[in-house]
LUMRO-961277 format. One record per residue (C-alpha): x, y negated, z negated; residue in one letter. Coordinates in Angstrom, 1 decimal, decimal comma. Layout:
<sites>
+--------+--------+--------+-------+
!   east !  north !     up ! marke !
+--------+--------+--------+-------+
!      X !      Y !      Z !     A !
...
+--------+--------+--------+-------+
</sites>
This chain:
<sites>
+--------+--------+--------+-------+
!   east !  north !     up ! marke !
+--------+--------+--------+-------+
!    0,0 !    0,0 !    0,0 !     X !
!    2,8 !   -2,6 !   -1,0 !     X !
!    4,7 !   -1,7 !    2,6 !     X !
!    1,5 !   -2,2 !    4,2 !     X !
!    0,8 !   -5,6 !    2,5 !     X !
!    4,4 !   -6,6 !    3,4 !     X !
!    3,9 !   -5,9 !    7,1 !     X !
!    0,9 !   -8,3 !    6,8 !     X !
!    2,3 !  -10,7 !    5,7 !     X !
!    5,4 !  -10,8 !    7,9 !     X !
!    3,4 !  -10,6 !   10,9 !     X !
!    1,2 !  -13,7 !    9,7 !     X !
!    4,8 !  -15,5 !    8,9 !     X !
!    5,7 !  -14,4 !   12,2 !     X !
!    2,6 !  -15,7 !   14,0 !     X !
!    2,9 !  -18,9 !   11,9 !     X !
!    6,1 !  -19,6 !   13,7 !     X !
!    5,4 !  -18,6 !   17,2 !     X !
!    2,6 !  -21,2 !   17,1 !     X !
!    4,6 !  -23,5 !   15,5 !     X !
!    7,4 !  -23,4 !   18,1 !     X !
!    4,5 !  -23,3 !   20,7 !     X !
!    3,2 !  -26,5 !   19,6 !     X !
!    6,5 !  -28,4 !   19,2 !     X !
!    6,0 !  -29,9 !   22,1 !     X !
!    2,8 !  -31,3 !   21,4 !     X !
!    4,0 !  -32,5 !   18,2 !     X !
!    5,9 !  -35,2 !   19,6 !     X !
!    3,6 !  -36,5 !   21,9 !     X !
!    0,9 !  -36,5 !   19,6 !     X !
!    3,3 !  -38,3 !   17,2 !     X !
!    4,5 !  -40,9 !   19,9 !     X !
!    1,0 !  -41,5 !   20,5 !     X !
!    0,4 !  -42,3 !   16,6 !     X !
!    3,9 !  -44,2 !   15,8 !     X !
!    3,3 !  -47,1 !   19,3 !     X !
!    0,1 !  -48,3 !   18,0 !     X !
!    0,9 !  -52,1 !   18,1 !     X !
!   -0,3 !  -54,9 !   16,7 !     X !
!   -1,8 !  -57,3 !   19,6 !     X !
!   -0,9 !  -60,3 !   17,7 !     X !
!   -1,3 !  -63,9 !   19,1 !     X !
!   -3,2 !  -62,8 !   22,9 !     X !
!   -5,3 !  -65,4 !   24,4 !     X !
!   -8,2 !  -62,2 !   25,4 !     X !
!   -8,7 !  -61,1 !   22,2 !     X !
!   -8,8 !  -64,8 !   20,9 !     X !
!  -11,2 !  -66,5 !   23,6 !     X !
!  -14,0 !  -63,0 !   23,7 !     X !
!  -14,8 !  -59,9 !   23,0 !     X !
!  -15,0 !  -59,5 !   27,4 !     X !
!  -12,7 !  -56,9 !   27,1 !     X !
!  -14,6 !  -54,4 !   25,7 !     X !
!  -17,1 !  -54,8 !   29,0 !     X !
!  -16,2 !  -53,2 !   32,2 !     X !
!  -16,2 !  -56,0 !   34,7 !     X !
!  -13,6 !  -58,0 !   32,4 !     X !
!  -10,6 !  -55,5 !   33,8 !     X !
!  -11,9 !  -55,4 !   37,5 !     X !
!  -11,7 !  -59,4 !   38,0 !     X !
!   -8,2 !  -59,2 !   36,2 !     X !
!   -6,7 !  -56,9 !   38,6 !     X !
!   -8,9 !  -58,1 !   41,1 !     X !
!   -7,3 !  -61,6 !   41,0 !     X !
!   -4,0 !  -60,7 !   40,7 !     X !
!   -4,5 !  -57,7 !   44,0 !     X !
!   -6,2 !  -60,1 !   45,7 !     X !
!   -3,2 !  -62,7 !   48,1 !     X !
!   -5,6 !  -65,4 !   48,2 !     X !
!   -6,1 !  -66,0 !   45,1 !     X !
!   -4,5 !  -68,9 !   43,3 !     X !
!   -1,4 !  -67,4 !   41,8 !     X !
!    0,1 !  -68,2 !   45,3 !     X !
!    2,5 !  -65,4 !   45,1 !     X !
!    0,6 !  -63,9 !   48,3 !     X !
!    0,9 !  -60,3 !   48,7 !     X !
!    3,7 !  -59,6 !   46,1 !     X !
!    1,2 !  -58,0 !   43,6 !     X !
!   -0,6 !  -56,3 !   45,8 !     X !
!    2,3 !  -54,7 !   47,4 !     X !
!    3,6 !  -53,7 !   43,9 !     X !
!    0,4 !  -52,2 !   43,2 !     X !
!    1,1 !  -50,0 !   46,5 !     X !
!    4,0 !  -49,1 !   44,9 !     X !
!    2,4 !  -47,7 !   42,0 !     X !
!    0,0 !  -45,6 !   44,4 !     X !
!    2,9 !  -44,5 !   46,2 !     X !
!    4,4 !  -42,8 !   42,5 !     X !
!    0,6 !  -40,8 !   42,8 !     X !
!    0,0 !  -38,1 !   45,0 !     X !
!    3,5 !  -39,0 !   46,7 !     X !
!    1,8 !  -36,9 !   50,0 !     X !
!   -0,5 !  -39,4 !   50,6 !     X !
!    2,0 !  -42,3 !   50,9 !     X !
!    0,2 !  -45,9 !   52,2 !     X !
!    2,2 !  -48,7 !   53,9 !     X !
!    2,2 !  -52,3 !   52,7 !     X !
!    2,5 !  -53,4 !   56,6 !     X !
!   -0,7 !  -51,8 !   56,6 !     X !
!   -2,3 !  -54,2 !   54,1 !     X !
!   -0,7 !  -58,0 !   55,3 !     X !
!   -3,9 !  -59,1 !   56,1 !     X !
!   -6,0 !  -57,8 !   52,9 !     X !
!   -9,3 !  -58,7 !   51,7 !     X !
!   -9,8 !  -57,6 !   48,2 !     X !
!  -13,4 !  -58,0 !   46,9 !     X !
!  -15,2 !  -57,1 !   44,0 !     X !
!  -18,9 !  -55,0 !   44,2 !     X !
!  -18,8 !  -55,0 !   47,6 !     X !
!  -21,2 !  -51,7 !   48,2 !     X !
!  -21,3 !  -51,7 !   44,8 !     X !
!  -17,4 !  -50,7 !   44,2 !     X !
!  -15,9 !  -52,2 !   41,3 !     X !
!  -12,7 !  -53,0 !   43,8 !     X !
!  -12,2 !  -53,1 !   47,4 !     X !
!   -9,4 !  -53,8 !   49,6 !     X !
!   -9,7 !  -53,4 !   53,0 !     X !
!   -7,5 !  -55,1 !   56,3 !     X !
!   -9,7 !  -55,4 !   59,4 !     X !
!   -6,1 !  -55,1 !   61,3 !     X !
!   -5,1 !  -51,7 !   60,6 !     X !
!   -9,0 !  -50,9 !   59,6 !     X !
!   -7,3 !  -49,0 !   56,4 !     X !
!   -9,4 !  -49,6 !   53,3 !     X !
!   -8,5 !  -49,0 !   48,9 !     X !
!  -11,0 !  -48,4 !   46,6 !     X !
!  -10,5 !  -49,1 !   43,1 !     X !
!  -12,9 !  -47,5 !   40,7 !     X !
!  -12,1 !  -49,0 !   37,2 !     X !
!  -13,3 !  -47,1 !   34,6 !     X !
!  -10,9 !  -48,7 !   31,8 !     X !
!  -13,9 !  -49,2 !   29,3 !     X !
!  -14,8 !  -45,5 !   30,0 !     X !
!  -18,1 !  -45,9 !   32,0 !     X !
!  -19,6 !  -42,7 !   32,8 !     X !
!  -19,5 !  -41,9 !   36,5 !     X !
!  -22,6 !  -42,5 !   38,6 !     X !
!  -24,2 !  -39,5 !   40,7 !     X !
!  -22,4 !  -38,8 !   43,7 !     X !
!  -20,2 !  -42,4 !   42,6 !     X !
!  -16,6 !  -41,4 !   44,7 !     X !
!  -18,2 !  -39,8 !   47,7 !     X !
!  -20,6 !  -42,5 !   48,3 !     X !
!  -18,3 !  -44,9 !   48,0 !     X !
!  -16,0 !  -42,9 !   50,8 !     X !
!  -19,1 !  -42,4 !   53,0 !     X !
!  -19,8 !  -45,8 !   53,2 !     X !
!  -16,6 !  -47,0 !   54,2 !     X !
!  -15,2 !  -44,3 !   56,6 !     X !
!  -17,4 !  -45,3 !   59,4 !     X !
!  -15,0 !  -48,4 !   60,1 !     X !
!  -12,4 !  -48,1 !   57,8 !     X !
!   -9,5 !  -45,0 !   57,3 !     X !
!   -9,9 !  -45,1 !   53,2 !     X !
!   -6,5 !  -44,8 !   52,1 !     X !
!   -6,6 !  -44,2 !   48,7 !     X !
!   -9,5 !  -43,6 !   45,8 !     X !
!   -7,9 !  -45,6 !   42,7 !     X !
!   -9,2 !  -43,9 !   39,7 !     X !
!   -8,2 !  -46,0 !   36,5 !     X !
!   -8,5 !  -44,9 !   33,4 !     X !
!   -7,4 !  -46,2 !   29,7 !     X !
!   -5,8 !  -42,8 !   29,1 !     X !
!   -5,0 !  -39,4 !   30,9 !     X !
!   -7,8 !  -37,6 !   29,6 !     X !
!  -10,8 !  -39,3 !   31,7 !     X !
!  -11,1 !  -37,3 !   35,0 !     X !
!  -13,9 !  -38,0 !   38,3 !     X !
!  -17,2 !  -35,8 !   37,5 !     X !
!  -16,9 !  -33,8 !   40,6 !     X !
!  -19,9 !  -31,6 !   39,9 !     X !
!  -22,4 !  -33,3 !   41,8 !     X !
!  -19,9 !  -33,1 !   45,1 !     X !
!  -19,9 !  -31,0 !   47,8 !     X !
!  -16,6 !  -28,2 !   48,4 !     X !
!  -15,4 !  -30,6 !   51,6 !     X !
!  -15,7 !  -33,7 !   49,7 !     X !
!  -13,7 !  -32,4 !   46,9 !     X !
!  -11,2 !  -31,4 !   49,5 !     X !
!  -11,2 !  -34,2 !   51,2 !     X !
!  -11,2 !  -36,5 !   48,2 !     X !
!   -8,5 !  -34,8 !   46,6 !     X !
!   -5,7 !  -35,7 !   49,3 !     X !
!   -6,9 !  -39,1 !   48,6 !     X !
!   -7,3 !  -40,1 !   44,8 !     X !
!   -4,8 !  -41,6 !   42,8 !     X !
!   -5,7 !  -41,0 !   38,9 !     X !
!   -4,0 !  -44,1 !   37,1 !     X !
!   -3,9 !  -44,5 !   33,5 !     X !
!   -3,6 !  -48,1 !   31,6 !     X !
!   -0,4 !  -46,4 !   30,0 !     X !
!    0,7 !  -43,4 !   28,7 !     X !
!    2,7 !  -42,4 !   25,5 !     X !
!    5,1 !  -39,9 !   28,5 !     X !
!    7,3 !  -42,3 !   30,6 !     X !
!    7,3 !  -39,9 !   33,4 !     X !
!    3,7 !  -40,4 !   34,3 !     X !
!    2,8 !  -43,2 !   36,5 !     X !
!    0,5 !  -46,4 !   35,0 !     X !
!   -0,6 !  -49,6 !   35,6 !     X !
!    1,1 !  -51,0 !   32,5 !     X !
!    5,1 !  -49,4 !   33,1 !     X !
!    4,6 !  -49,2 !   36,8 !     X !
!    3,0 !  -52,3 !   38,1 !     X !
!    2,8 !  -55,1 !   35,2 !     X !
!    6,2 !  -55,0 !   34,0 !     X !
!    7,5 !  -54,7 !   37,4 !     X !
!    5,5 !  -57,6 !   38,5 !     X !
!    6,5 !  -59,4 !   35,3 !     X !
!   10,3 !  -59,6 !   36,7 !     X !
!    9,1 !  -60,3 !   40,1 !     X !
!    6,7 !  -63,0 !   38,9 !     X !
!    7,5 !  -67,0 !   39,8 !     X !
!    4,3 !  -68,4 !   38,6 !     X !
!    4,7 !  -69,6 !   35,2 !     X !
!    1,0 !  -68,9 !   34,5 !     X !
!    0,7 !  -65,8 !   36,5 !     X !
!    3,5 !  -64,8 !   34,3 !     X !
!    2,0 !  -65,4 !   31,0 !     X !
!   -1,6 !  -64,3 !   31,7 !     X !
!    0,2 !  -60,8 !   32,8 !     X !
!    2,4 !  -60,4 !   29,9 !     X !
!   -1,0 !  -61,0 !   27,0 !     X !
!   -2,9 !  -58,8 !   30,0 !     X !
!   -0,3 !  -56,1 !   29,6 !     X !
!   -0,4 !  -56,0 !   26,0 !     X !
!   -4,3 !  -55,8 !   25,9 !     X !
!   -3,6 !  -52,8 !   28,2 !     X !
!   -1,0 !  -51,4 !   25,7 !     X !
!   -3,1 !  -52,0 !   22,6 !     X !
!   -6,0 !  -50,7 !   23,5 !     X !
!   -4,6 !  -47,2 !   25,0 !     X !
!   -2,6 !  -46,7 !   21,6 !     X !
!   -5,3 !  -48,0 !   19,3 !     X !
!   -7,7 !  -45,0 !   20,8 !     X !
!   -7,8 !  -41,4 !   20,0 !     X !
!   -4,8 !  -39,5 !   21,7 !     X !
!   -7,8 !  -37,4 !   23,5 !     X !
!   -5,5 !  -35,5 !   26,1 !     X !
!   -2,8 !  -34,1 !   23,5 !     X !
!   -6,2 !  -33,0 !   21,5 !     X !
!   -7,5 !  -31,6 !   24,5 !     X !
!   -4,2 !  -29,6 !   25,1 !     X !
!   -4,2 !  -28,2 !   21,8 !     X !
!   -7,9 !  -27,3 !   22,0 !     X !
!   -7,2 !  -25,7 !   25,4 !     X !
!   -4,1 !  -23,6 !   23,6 !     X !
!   -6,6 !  -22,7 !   20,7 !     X !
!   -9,4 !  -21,3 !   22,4 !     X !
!   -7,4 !  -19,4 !   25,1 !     X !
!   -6,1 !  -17,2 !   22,0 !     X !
!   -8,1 !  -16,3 !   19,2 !     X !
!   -5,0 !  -15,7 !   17,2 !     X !
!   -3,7 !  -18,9 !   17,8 !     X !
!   -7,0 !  -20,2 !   16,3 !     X !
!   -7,0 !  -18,1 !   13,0 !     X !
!   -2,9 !  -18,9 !   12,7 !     X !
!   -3,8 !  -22,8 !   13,2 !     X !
!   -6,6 !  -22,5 !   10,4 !     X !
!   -4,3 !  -20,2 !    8,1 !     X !
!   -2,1 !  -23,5 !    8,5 !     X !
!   -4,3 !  -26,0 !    7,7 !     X !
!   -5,6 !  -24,2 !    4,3 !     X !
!   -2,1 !  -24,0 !    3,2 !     X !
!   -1,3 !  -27,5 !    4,2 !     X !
!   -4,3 !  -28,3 !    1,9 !     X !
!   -2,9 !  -26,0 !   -1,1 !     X !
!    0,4 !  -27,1 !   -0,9 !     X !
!    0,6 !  -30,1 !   -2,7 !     X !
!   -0,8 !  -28,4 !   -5,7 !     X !
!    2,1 !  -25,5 !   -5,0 !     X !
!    4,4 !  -28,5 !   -5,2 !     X !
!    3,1 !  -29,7 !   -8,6 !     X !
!    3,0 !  -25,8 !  -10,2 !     X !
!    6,7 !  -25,6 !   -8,9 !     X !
!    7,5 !  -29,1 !  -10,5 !     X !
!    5,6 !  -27,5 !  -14,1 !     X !
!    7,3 !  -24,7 !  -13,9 !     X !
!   10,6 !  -25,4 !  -14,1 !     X !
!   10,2 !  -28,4 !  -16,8 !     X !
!    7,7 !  -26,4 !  -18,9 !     X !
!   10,1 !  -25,0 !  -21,1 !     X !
!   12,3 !  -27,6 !  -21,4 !     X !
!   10,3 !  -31,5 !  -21,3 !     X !
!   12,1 !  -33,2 !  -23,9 !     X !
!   11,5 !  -36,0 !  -25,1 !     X !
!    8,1 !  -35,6 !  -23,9 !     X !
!    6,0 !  -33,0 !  -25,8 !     X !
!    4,2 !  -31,4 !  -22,8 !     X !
!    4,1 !  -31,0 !  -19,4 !     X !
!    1,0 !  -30,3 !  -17,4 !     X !
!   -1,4 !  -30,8 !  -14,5 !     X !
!   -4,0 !  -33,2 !  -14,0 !     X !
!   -6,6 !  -32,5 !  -10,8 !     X !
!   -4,4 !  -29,6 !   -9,8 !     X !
!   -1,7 !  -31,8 !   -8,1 !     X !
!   -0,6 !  -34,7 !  -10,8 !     X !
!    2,1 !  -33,2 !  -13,0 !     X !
!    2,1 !  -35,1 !  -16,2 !     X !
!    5,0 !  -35,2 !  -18,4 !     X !
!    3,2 !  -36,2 !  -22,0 !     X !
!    3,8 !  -37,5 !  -25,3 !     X !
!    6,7 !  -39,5 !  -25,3 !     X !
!    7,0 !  -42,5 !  -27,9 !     X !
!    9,9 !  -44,9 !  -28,2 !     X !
!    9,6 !  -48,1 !  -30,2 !     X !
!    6,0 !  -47,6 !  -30,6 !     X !
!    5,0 !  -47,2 !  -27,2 !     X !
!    3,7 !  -44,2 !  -25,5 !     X !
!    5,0 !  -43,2 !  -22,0 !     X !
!    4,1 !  -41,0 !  -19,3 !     X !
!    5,3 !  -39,2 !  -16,1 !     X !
!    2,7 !  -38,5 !  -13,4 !     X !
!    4,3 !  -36,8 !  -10,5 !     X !
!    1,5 !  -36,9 !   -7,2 !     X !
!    2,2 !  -34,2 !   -4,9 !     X !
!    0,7 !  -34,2 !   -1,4 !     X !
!    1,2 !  -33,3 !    2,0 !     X !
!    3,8 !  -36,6 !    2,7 !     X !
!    5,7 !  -35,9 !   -0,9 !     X !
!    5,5 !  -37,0 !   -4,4 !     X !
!    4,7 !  -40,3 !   -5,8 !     X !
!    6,4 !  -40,6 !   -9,3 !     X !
!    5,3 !  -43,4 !  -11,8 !     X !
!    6,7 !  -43,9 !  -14,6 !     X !
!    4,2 !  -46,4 !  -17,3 !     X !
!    3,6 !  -47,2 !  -20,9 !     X !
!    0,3 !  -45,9 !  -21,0 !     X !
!   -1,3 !  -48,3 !  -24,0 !     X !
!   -0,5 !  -51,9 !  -23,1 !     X !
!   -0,9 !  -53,1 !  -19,8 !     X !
!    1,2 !  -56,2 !  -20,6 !     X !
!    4,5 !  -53,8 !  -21,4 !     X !
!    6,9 !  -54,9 !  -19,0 !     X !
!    8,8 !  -52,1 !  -18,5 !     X !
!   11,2 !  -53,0 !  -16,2 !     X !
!   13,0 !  -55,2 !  -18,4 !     X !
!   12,6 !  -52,5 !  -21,4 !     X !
!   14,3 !  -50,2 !  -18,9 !     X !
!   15,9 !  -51,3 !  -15,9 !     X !
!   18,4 !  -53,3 !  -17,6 !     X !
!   19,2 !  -49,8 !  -19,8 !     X !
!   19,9 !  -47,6 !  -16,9 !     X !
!   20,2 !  -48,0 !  -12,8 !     X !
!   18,4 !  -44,5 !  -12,7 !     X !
!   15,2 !  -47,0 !  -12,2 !     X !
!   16,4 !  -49,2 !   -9,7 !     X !
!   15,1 !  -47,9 !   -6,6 !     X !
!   11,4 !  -48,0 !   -8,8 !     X !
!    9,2 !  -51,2 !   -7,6 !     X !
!    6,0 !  -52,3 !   -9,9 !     X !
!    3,0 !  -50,2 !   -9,0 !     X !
!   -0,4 !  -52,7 !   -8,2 !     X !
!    1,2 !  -55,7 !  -10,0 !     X !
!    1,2 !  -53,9 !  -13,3 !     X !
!    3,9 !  -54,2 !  -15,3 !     X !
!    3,5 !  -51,6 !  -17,6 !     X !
!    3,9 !  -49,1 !  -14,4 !     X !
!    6,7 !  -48,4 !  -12,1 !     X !
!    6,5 !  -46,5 !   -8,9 !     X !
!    8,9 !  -44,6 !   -6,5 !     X !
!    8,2 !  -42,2 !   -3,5 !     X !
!   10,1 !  -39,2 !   -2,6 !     X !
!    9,8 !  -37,4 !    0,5 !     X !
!    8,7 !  -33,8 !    1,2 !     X !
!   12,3 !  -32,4 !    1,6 !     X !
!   13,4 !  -34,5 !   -1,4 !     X !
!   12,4 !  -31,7 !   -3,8 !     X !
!   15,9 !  -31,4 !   -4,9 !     X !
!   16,5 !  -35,3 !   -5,0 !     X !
!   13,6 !  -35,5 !   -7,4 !     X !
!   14,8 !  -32,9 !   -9,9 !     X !
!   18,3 !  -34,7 !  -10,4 !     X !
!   16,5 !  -38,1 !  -11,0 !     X !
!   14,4 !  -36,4 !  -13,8 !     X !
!   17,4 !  -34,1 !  -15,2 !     X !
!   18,9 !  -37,6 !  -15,6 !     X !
!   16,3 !  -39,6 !  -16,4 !     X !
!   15,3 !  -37,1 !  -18,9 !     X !
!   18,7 !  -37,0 !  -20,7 !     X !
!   18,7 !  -40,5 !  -21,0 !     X !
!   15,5 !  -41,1 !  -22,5 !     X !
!   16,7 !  -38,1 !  -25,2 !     X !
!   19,8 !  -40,6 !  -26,2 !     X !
!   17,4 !  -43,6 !  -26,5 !     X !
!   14,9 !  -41,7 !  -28,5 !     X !
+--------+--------+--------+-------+
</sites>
């Protein structure tokens, strides 16, 4: 029974690890994701209206800036950087600028969001923006393409999206248009957390920003940029969830090891604190006990010096353990002169909520080891002062 029980257990271990290694990967793009959410700070769209939460807002944007007319009077630069963007899409598909010198770029003309056509070389862009995430209309892409390929050879289908995760609804199409479509579409992201992958903000506004002359055109693209930037980052990471939903459903076992994970994610931090009991249990001195509040506080009790009464309360969670340190009967105790100026032991301690009675210091995960010395030491001090 106990070698049978053994081989359990090392073959959870070893499935633990296999999905661990598995999802390494994911790991770090999930947590590149989380660590460049940015602040927008001082931007003149989040300061003048709330427009850019509606979809037309980011479809007269790039419409202006697309469209050589307009009054940035840096012609076709943009546009032909924008090209260059579709170009990193699809790379089969390539479009020439010579083909677009004599653009017209419109907005809701047959109801798309963006059009750019040449009557020259009769060679026509759409641009569907769905940056706001608007659901797509029945039949939206091919109806679009229908209309236009009468007079036009359509080019390219822009797709743009905030994130990678938002793809056409193709299940209202027929098998051709899906074929024929799919040599054509360019799905564009706002950004995206992986480098490699074209978008509009690494891979048309920064280049346009160091191509720009207009002072204005210049500004309005760097604050447009960073709405772009800000509200990618600011939403939920949907396509590194939907990878790791994909990998968990695929395999059943992947699922069970992933929840076996998460209930000893939740259990450890009150491992932490029975480990941290343990080994201080027989030997606390100068405090009189050592237990566990709420499963995951390890209190160090019933030390007195000069009348006062002090505590240890050691929080264990998932990010490490928060130690305080406070006189636990006078709020008006300050204890960093009572203490500080006694030993250096407390120096890297800060006030805890601008009480101070209560000191506070943080010790990572790993840092087990690291917190042990400090309260061997700290301990043994506190003995000699007693």
């Amino acid at each position: 029974m106990i070698q049978t029980w053994k081989e359990i257990i090392d073959n959870h271990s070893k499935g633990i690890e296999k999905l661990i290694l598995g999802m390494l990967d994911l790991h770090r793009e999930y947590e590149k994701g989380r660590t460049e959410k940015i602040d927008i700070g001082f931007n003149v769209f989040t300061l003048s209206s709330d427009f850019y939460y509606r979809e037309n807002f980011h479809s007269d944007i790039i419409k202006a800036f697309l469209d050589p007319k307009e009054k940035h009077n840096e012609g076709v630069k943009y546009l032909h950087i924008f090209i260059d963007l579709l170009n990193c899409v699809n790379v089969k598909t390539a479009i020439k600028k010579s083909d677009f010198e004599n653009s017209i770029v419109e907005r809701e003309k047959h109801n798309i969001d963006i059009l750019i056509i040449d009557d020259v070389s009769k060679k026509a862009i759409i641009i569907e923006n769905k940056i706001n995430n608007a659901v797509d209309q029945y039949r939206q892409l091919p109806k679009y393409y229908d209309r236009l390929k009468k007079d036009y050879e359509v080019v390219a289908i822009v797709y743009l999206t905030l994130n990678s995760s938002k793809r056409p609804d193709q299940s209202d199409w027929t098998e051709k248009e899906k074929e024929t479509i799919s040599k054509i579409i360019k799905l564009i992201p706002a950004w995206s957390a992986n480098s490699s992958e074209p978008n509009i903000f690494d891979n048309w506004i920064s280049p346009s920003l160091i191509n720009s002359e207009n002072v204005d055109s210049l500004f309005l693209l760097k604050q447009y940029g960073k709405l772009l930037k800000f509200l990618n980052t600011n939403s939920m990471d949907t396509v590194t969830l939907e990878k790791f939903y994909e990998s968990l459903m695929h395999n059943e076992d992947n699922y069970k090891t992933a929840l076996s994970i998460r209930n000893m994610l939740n259990d450890l931090p009150e491992y932490l604190a029975i480990r941290i009991q343990e080994k201080y249990q027989a030997e606390c001195s100068p405090f009189k006990s050592v237990w566990r509040y709420k499963q995951r506080d390890t209190v160090f009790d019933g030390f007195e010096l000069n009348e006062n009464k002090f505590k240890i309360d050691i929080w264990c969670d998932t990010n490490g353990y928060d130690v305080y340190f406070w006189e636990t009967t006078n709020e008006e105790f300050d204890i960093v002169k009572e203490f500080q100026e006694k030993t250096d032991l407390l120096s890297d301690f800060s006030i805890f909520d601008g009480r101070a009675n209560n000191l506070k210091r943080h010790f990572e995960i790993k840092e087990e080891k690291k917190l042990c010395e400090f309260l061997d030491l700290f301990l043994e001090r506190l003995r000699k002062w007693e």
